[in-house]
C-alpha positions in Angstrom: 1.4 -18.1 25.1 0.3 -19.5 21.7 -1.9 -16.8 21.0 1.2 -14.3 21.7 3.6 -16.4 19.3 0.6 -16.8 16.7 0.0 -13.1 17.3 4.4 -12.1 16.7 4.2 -14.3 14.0 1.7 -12.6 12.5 3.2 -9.2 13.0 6.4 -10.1 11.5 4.9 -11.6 8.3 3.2 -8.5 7.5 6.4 -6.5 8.0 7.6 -8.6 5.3 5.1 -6.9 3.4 6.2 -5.9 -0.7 5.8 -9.8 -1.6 3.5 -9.5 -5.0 2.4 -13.2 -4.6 1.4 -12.8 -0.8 -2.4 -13.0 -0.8 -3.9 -10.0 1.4 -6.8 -10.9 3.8 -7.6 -7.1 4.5 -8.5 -3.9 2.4 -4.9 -2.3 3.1 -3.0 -0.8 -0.1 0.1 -1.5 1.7 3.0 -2.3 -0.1 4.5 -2.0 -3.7 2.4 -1.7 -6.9 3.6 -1.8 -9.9 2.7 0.2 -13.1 1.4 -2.0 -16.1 0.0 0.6 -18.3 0.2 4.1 -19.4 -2.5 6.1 -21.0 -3.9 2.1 -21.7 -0.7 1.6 -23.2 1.9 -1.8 -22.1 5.0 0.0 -21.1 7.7 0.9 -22.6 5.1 3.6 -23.8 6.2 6.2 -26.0 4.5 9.3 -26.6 3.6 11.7 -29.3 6.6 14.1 -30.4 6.4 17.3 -28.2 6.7 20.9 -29.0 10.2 21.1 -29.2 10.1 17.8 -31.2 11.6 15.5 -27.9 9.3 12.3 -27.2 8.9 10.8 -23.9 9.0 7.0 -23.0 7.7 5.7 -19.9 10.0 2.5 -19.0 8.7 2.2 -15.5 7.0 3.1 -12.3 5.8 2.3 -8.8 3.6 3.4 -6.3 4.3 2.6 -2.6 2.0 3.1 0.7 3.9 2.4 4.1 0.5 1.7 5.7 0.6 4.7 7.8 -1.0 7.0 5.8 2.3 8.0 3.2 2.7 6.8 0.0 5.7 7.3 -2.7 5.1 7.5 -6.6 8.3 6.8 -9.3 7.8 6.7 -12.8 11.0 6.3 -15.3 10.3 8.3 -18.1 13.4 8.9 -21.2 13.4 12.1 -23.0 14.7 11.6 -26.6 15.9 15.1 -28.8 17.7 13.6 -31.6 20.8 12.0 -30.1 20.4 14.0 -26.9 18.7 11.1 -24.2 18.0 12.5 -20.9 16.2 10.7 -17.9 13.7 12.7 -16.3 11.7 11.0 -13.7 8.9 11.8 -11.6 8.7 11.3 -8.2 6.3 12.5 -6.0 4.8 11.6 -2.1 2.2 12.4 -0.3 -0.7 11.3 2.4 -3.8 8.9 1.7 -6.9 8.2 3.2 -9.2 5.3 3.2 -8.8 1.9 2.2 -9.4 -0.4 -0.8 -12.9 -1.4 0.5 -13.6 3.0 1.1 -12.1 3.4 -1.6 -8.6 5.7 -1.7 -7.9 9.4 -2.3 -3.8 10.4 -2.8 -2.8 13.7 -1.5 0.2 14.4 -3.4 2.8 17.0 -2.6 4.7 17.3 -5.8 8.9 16.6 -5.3 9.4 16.3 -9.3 13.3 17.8 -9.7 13.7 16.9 -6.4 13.0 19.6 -4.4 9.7 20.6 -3.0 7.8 23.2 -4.5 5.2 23.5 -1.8 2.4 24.1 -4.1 -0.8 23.2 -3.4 -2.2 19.8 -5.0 -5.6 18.6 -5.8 -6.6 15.6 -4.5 -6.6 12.1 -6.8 -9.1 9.5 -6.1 -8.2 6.3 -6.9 -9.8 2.9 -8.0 -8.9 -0.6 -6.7 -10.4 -3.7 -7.8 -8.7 -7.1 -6.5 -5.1 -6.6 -6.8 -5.3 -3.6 -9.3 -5.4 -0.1 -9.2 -6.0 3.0 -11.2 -5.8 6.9 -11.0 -5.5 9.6 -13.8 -1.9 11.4 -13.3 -2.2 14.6 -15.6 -4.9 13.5 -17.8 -3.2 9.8 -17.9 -4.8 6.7 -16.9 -1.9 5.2 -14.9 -2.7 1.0 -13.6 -0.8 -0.4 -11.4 -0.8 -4.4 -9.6 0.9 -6.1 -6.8 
């Protein structure tokens, strides 16, 4: 019987799950991470001027894996044309494989502008050391911690 109560107990603290200061004893990825830098840059991060003159600024983002094989990217990003500021975020999910001890490869299916596209995505291995990881996002080292 203790075994059973010691076993629910467990069960229900990892359903808690999200808690950045809970101290994971396995190689899961579950949970929230949150971005730190852009391009090696602390956020806010603002980019170079673009071709029509606008410049981006990344405020935020997060990456979240539900343990079941699905995970959900958000990244806050401002445009800025002169007076004319306009949020356009990306989001995007997908499916992963693997583990932080295998190591982790994203399968993205891009849902920027919120609808699906249903292109066809390559594949984005990522890194995880302790409780940080890494992946280039369209040439952009993106880092993330929980």
């Amino acid at each position: 019987m203790r075994a059973l109560v010691a076993g629910l107990a467990l069960v229900a603290l990892a359903a808690c799950g999200g808690d950045s200061s809970t101290a994971r004893t396995s190689d899961s990825v579950s949970g929230t991470w949150t971005l730190q830098t852009y391009n090696g840059r602390q956020l806010p991060f603002t980019g170079s001027p673009n071709g029509d003159g606008s410049v981006n600024r990344v405020d935020a983002g997060t990456i979240s894996f539900d343990g079941k094989a699905t995970y959900a990217l958000g990244i806050k990003i401002v445009n800025t044309l002169g007076s004319t500021v306009t949020q356009q975020d990306y989001n995007e999910i997908g499916s992963y494989t693997g583990t932080a001890t295998t190591g982790v490869t994203l399968k993205p299916n891009d849902l920027s502008g919120g609808k699906d596209t249903g292109g066809s995505y390559s594949t984005v291995p990522v890194t995880i050391t302790n409780n940080t990881l890494s992946f280039s996002q369209q040439g952009k080292i993106l880092v993330f911690t929980r």
